[in-house]
N, C-alpha and C positions, 0 to 999 in steps of 0.2 A: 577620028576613031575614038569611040568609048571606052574610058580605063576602068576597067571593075577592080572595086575597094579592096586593098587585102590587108590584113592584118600584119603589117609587118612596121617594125622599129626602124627609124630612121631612113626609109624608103617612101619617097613622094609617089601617090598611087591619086592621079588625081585633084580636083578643086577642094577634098574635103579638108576641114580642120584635123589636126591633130587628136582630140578628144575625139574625134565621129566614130559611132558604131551603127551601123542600123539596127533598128526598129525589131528585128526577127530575131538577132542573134545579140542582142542586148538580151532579149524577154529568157529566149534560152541557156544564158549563161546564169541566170541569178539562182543560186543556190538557198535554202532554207535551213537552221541552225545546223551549220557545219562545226564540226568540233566540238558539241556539246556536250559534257559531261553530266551524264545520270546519276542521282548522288539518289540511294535508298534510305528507308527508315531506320535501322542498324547502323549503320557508320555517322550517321545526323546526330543520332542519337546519341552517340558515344560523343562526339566532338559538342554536343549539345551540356553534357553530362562534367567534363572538364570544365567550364564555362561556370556552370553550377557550382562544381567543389572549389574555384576561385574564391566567389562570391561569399561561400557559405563561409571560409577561410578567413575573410575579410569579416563577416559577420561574428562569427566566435572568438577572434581579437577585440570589436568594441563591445562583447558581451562579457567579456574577462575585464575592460575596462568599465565597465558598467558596475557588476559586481564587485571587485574592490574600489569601487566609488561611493559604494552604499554598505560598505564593511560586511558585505557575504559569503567574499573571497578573500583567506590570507594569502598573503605573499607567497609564506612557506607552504601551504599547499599549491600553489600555484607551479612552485619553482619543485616541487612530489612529479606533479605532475609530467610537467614540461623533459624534467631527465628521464622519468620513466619512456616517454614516448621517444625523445629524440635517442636511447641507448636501443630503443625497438626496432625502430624507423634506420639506425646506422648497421644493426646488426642484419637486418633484412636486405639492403642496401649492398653492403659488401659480401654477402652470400648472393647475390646476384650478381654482381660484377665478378664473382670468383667464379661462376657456374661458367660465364661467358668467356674469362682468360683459362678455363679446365677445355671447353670448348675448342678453341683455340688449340693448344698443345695437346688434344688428342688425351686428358687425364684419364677418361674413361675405358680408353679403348685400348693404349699404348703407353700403360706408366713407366714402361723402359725408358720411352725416349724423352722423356719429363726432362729437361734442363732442371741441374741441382740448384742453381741459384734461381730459382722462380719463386717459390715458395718465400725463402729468405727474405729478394727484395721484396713481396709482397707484405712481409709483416713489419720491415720498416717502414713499408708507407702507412700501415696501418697506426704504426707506432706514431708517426710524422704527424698523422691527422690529430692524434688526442693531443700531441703537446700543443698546435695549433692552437684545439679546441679551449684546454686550461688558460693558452695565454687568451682567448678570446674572451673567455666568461672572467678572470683577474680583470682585464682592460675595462669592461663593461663595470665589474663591481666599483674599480677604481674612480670613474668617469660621472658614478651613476650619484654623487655630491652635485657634481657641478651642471648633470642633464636634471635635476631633480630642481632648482633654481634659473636655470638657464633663460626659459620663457614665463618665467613665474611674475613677470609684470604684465602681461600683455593678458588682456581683457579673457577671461573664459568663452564668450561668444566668437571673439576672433580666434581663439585657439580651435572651438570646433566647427566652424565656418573655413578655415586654414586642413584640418585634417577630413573633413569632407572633401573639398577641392583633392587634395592628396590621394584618399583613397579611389574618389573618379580618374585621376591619371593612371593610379596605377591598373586597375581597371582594365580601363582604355589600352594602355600598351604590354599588361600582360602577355606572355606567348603561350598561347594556347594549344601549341604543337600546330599552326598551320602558318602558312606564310601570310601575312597581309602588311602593306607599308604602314602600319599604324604601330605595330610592334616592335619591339626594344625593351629588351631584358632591364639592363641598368636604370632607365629613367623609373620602368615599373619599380624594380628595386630602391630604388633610394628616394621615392616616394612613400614607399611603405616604413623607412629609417627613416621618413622625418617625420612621420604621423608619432611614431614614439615617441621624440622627440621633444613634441609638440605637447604631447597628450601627458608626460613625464611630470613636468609639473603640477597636474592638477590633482597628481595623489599625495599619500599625506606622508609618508617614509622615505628615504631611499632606497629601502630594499621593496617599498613596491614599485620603483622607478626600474629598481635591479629586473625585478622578475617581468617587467613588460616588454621592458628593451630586448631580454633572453627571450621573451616568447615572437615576438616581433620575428627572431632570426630564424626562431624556431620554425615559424610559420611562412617565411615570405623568403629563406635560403636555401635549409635543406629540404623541407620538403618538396619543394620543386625539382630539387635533385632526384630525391627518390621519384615521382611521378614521372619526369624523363627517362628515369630507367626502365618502367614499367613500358611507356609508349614506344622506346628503341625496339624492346623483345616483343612488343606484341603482343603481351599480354593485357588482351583488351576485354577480356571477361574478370581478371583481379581489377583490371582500375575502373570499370563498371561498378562493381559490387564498392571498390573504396569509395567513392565518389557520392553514390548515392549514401551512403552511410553516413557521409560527411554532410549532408544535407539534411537527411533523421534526428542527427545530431545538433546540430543547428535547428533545425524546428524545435529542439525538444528543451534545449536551452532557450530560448528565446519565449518559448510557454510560460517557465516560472520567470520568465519578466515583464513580460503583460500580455495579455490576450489579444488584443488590438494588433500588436507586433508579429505578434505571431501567426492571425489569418492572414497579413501582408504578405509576410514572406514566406508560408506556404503556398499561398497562390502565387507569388515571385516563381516558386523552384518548380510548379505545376507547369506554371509557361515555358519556363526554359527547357525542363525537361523532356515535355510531351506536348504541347499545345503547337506553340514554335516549331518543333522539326515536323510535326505532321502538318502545320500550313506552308513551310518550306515545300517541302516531299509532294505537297498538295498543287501547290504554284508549277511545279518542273514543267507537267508537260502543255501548261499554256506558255511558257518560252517560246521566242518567235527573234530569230536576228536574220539579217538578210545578207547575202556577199555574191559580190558579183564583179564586172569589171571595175566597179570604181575605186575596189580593196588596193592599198596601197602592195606592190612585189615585193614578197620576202623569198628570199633565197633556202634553198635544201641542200640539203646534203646527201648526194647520193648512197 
């Protein structure tokens, strides 16, 4: 008697192997990009646009290094600069995170039922962050003798041969607000602290060691901070407009430092910006994956 094949686990149905399927019901089980995700030109573009204000970020640190290399830039305006933006950048920052805990307790709708002590704790932590901050920039001033000699034997080619490699790491592991196993906050971070580091000795004061190392945090701690705040609420039309700004601005610096530099990396922020996600966006729907029986079982959940 003839046993017809069935599809069942651990039930012998016949001579065939374990892997056998026929020929008919192989063809018609394989599926064509299952689970594929549509990714548009808007949303590319935006995670495109972050990518960007990284780089340009990275770019307008060795152009501040650049300039007070060639005495363009003082310290003290450097360090004008740097507090104005990061008292901007904290003030906008906890006016978001306060809009978000007003949320939370209902401030706008129901100040009856405001807990008294909200407010309170809230301005000790504010309080908390500046002492923080003072001991952070003392530590820095303090430190900024010993970072200012620290590398100051070690060959000027090896030092920017060493803070190249650094700024490709940090680069590279950046978090970009998306998951990939490349990323990791600290390594980015404390590769971007030792390009200063690094770079510390080749200026000519301590106070320009002071104001690099301060720009360094400026740029590679809290602004990241703020940029996270932006991406949490979704305000994906302010960190558009920041983003490319940051990129105009960087063009426009890098202009008065040579010309050459600067068709580079205008056409750099051309492709990451616009070029790239519309050959991304452009690629999508020749995607092509196959599944079928030989996909390994994964389990659901009802």
């Amino acid at each position: 008697m003839e046993v017809s094949w069935r599809k069942v686990l651990y039930a012998k149905s016949g001579d065939w192997p374990d892997n056998y399927v026929p020929d008919a019901q192989f063809a018609s089980e394989i599926k064509h990009n299952l689970n594929v995700q549509k990714h548009h030109f808007p949303t590319v573009a935006l995670g495109a646009s972050c990518v960007a204000q990284h780089l340009s970020t990275v770019l307008l640190y060795i152009a501040a290094f650049v300039f007070m290399m060639e005495s363009r830039l003082k310290p003290d305006d450097l360090l004008v600069v740097s507090g104005f933006c990061a008292t901007c950048g904290y003030v906008l920052y906890k006016m978001l995170t306060l809009e978000v805990l007003a949320r939370r307790y209902k401030f706008l709708a129901l100040p009856d039922q405001v807990p008294n002590d909200v407010f309170e704790n809230y301005s000790q932590v504010v309080l908390f962050e500046l002492k923080q901050a003072l001991l952070l920039i003392a530590l820095v001033y303090m430190m900024s003798p010993i970072l200012k000699t620290l590398t100051s034997e070690i060959s000027s080619d090896t030092i920017y041969a060493m803070s190249t490699g650094c700024f490709l790491i940090n680069l590279l592991f950046n978090d970009y607000g998306t998951y990939s196993v490349f990323m990791s906050s600290p390594v980015s971070l404390n590769s971007a602290i030792c390009v200063s580091v690094l770079l510390a000795s080749r200026l000519e004061t301590t106070l320009h060691t002071f104001s690099l190392v301060l720009l360094s945090f400026l740029s590679f701690v809290l602004l990241p901070k703020l940029l996270c705040v932006l991406k949490t609420r979704e305000m994906n039309a302010s960190l558009l407009i920041f983003n490319i700004v940051s990129c105009i601005l960087c063009c426009s610096v890098f202009y008065l430092i040579n010309t050459i530099c600067f068709c580079l990396i205008f056409g750099l922020f051309l492709s990451v910006l616009l070029l790239l996600p519309l050959f991304f966006v452009w690629l999508q729907p020749k995607k092509k994956t196959i599944h079928g029986p030989w996909d390994e079982a994964v389990l659901k959940d009802d």
